[in-house]
C-alpha positions as a Markdown table, in Angstrom:
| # | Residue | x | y | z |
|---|---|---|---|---|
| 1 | Unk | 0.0 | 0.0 | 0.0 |
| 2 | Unk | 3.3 | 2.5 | -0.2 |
| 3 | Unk | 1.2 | 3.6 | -3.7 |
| 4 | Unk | -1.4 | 5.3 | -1.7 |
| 5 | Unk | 1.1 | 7.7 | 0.1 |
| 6 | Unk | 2.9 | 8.5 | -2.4 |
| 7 | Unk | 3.1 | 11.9 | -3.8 |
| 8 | Unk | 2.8 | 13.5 | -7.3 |
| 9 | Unk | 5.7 | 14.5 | -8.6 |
| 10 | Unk | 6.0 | 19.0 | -8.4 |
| 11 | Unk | 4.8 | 20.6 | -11.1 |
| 12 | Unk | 7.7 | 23.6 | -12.1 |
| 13 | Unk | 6.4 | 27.1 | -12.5 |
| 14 | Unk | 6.6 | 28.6 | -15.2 |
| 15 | Unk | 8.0 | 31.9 | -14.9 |
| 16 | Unk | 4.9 | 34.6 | -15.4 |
| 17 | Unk | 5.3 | 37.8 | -17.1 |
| 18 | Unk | 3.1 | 41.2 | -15.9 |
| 19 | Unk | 1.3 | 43.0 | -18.1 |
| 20 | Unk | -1.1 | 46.2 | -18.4 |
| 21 | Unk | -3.8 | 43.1 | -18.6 |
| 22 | Unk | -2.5 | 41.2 | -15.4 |
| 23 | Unk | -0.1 | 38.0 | -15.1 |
| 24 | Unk | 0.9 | 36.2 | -18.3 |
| 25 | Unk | 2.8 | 32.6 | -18.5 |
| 26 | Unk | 5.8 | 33.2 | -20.5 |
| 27 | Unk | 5.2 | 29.9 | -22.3 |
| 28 | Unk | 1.1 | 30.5 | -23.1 |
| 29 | Unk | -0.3 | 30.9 | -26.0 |
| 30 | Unk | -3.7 | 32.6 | -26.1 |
| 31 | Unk | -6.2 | 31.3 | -28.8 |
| 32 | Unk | -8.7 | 33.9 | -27.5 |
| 33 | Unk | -10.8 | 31.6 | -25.7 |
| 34 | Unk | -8.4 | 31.2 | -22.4 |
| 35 | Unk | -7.8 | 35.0 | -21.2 |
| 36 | Unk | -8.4 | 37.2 | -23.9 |
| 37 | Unk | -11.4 | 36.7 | -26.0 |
| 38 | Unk | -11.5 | 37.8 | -29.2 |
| 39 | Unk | -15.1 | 39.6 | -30.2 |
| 40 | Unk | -16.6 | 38.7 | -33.1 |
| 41 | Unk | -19.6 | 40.0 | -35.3 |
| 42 | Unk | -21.9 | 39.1 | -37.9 |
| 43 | Unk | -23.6 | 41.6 | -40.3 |
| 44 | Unk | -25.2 | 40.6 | -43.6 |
| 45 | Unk | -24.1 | 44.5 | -45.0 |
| 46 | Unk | -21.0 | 44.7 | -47.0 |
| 47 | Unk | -20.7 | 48.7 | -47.9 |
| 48 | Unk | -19.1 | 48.1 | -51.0 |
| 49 | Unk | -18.1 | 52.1 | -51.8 |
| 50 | Unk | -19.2 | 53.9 | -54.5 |
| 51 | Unk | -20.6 | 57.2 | -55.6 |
| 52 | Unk | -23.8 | 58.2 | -58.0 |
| 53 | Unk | -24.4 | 61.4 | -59.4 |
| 54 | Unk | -27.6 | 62.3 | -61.4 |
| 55 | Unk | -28.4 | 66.3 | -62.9 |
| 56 | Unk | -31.5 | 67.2 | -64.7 |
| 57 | Unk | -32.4 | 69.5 | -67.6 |
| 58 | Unk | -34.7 | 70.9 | -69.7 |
| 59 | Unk | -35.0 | 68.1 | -72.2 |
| 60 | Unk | -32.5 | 65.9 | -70.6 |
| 61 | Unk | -31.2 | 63.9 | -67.5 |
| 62 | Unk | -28.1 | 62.4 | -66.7 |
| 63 | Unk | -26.8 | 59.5 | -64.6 |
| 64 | Unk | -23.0 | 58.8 | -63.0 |
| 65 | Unk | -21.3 | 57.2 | -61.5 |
| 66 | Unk | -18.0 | 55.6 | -60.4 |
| 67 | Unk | -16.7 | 51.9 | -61.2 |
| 68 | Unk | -14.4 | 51.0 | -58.2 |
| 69 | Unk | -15.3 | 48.2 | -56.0 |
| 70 | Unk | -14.3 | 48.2 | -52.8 |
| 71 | Unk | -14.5 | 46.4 | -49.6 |
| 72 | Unk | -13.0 | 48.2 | -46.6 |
| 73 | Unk | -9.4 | 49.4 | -47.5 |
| 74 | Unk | -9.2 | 46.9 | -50.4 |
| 75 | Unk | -10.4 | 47.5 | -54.2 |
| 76 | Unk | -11.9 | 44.7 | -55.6 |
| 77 | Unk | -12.2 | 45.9 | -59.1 |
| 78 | Unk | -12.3 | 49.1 | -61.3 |
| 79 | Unk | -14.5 | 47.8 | -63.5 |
| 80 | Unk | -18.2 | 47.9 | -62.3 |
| 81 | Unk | -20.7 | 49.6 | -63.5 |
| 82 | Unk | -23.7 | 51.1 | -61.0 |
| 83 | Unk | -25.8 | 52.0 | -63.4 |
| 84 | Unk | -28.2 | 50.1 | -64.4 |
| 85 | Unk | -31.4 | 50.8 | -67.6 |
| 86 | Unk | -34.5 | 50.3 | -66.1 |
| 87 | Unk | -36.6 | 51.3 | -69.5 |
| 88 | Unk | -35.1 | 52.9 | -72.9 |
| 89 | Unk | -35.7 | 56.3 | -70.8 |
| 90 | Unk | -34.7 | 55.7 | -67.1 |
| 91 | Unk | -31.1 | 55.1 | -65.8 |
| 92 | Unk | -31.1 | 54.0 | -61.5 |
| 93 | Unk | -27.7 | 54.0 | -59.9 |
| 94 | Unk | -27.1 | 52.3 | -57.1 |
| 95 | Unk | -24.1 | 52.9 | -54.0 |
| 96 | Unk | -23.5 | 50.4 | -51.4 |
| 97 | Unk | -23.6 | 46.6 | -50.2 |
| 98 | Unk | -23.3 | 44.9 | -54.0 |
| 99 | Unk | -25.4 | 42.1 | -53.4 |
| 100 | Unk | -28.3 | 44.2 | -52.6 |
| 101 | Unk | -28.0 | 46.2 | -55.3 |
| 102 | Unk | -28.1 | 43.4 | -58.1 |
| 103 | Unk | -30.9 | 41.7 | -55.6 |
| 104 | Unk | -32.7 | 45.1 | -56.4 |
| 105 | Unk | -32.0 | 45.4 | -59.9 |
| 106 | Unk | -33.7 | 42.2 | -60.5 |
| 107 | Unk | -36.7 | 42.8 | -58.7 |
| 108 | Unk | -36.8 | 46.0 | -61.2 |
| 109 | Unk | -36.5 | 44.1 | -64.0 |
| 110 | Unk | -39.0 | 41.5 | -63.1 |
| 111 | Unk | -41.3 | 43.9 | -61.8 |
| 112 | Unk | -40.9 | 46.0 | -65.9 |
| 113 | Unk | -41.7 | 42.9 | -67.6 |
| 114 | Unk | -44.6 | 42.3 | -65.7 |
| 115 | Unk | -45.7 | 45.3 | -66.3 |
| 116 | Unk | -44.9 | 45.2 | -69.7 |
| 117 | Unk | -46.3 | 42.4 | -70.6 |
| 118 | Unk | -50.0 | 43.5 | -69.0 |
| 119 | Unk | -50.3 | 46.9 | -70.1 |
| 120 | Unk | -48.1 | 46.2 | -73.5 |
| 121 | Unk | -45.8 | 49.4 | -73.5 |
| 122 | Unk | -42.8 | 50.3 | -71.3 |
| 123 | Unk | -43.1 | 51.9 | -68.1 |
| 124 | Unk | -43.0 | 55.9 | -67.7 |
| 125 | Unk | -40.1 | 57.2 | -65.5 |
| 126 | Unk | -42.1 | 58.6 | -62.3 |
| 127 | Unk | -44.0 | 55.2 | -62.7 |
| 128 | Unk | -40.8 | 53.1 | -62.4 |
| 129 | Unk | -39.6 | 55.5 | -59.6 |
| 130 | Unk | -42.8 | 55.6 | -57.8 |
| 131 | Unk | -42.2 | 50.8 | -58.3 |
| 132 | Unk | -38.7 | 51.4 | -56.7 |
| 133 | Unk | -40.2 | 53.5 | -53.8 |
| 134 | Unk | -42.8 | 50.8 | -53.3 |
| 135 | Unk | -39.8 | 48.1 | -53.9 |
| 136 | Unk | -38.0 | 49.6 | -51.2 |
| 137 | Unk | -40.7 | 50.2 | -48.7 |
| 138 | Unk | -41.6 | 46.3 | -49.0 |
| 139 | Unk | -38.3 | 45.9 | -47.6 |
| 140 | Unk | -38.2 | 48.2 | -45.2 |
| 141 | Unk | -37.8 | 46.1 | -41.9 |
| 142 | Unk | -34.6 | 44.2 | -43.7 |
| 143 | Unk | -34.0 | 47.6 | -45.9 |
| 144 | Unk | -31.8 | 46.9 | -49.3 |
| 145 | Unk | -28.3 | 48.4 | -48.4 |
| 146 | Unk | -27.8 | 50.5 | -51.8 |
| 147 | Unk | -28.2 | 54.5 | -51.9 |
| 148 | Unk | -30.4 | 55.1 | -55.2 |
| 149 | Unk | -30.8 | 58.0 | -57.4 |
| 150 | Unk | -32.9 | 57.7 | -60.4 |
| 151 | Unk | -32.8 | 59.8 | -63.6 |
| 152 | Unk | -34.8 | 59.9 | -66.8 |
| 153 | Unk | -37.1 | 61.7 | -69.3 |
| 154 | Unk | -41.1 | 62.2 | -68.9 |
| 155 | Unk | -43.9 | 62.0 | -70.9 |
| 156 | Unk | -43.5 | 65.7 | -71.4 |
| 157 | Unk | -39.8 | 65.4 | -72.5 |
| 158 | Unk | -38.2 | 67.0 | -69.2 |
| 159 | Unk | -36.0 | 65.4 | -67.2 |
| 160 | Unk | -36.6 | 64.4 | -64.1 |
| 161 | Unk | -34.0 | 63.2 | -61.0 |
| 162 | Unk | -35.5 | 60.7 | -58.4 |
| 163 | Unk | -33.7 | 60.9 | -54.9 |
| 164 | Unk | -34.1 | 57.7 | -52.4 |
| 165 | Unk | -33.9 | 57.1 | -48.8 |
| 166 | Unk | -33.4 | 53.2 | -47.7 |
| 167 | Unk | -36.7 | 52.9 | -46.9 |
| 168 | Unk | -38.4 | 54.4 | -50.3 |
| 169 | Unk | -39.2 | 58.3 | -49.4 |
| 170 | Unk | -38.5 | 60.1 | -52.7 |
| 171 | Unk | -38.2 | 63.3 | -54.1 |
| 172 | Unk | -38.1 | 64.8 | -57.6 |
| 173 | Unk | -35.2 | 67.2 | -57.3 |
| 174 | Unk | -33.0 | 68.7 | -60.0 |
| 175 | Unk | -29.9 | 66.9 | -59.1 |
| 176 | Unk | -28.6 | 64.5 | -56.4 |
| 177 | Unk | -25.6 | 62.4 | -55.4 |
| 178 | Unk | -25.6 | 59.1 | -53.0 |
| 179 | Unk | -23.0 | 56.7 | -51.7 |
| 180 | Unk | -19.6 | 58.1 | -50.6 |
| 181 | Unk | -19.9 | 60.8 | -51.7 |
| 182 | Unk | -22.8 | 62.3 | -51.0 |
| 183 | Unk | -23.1 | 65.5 | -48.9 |
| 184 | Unk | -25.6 | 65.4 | -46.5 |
C-alpha cells in the first residue's frame, strides 16, 4: 500500500510575465478563448463604396457614376458599373452593399416585364420611380443596403431626377448624389 502515500511529482512554475492586462505565462499561448477573447460580429451588410451622381435638364437627365469596387481598404475591381437601364428612358444607380443592389436590380427588372407584358408598353419614368419607392418600402424592416438616385425623361420630354432614402421616401429634385460621396 506504499502507492497510496505517495506523492505526485512538483509541477515547475513557469515563470509569469506582468502585463497592463495582469499576469501572463511566458510559455502561453492565447487562442482567444483562455484569457483574452476575441469579439466577433456578424452583419449581412458589405458597404461596397461607390458614388452616383444624377443632374436634370430641360430636355434631358443624366446619370454617374464611379466603377471601383471596394471592400473596406481593399479594391476589388475598377471595372463595375452602377448603373443600371431600367426602361429605354430611365437610368437608377445604385451605392453600397453589392449584393443588394443586383438583388434590387432584378426585382426592377422583373417587376418592368410584368408590367410590360399586361399593359403592353414600357413603363413611364415617375411610374418606375414611384415601383422602386414601393420596392423599397416592401423591404423596409430588412432595408436593401444600396443609396439610389434615379434619372430619366417624362412624358412631357423633361427630365426628371428621383432621390431615395433606404426605406423608399423620394423626391423629384433637379440633381442629387448618394453613396460616398454624397453631402448630406
Amino acid at each position: 500500500m506504499d502507492f497510496l502515500n505517495r506523492q505526485a511529482p512538483p509541477i515547475p512554475q513557469l515563470p509569469l510575465i506582468h502585463s497592463s492586462e495582469g499576469p501572463v505565462c511566458n510559455n502561453s499561448i492565447d487562442h482567444g478563448v483562455t484569457e483574452n477573447p476575441y469579439e466577433h460580429r456578424f452583419s449581412p451588410y458589405d458597404f461596397n463604396g461607390g458614388t452616383t451622381i444624377a443632374i436634370s435638364g430641360p430636355d434631358f437627365a443624366i446619370v454617374a457614376a464611379d466603377t471601383r469596387l471596394s471592400s473596406g481598404y481593399e479594391i476589388l475591381s475598377r471595372d463595375v458599373s452602377k448603373l443600371h437601364e431600367v426602361t429605354s428612358k430611365c437610368v437608377l444607380g445604385s451605392a453600397g452593399c453589392k449584393t443588394d443592389v443586383d438583388q434590387l436590380r432584378s426585382v426592377l427588372d422583373i417587376k418592368g416585364k410584368v408590367y410590360q407584358h399586361n399593359h403592353r408598353k414600357p413603363m413611364s419614368t415617375p411610374s418606375v420611380a414611384q415601383m422602386l419607392s414601393n420596392t423599397l418600402y416592401q423591404r423596409r424592416m430588412f432595408p436593401y443596403y444600396a443609396f439610389n438616385v434615379m434619372g430619366g425623361v417624362d412624358e412631357e420630354g423633361k427630365g426628371a431626377v428621383y432621390s431615395y432614402d433606404a426605406v423608399g421616401s423620394f423626391e423629384r429634385t433637379p440633381y442629387s448624389a448618394t453613396g460616398s460621396g454624397q453631402a448630406y
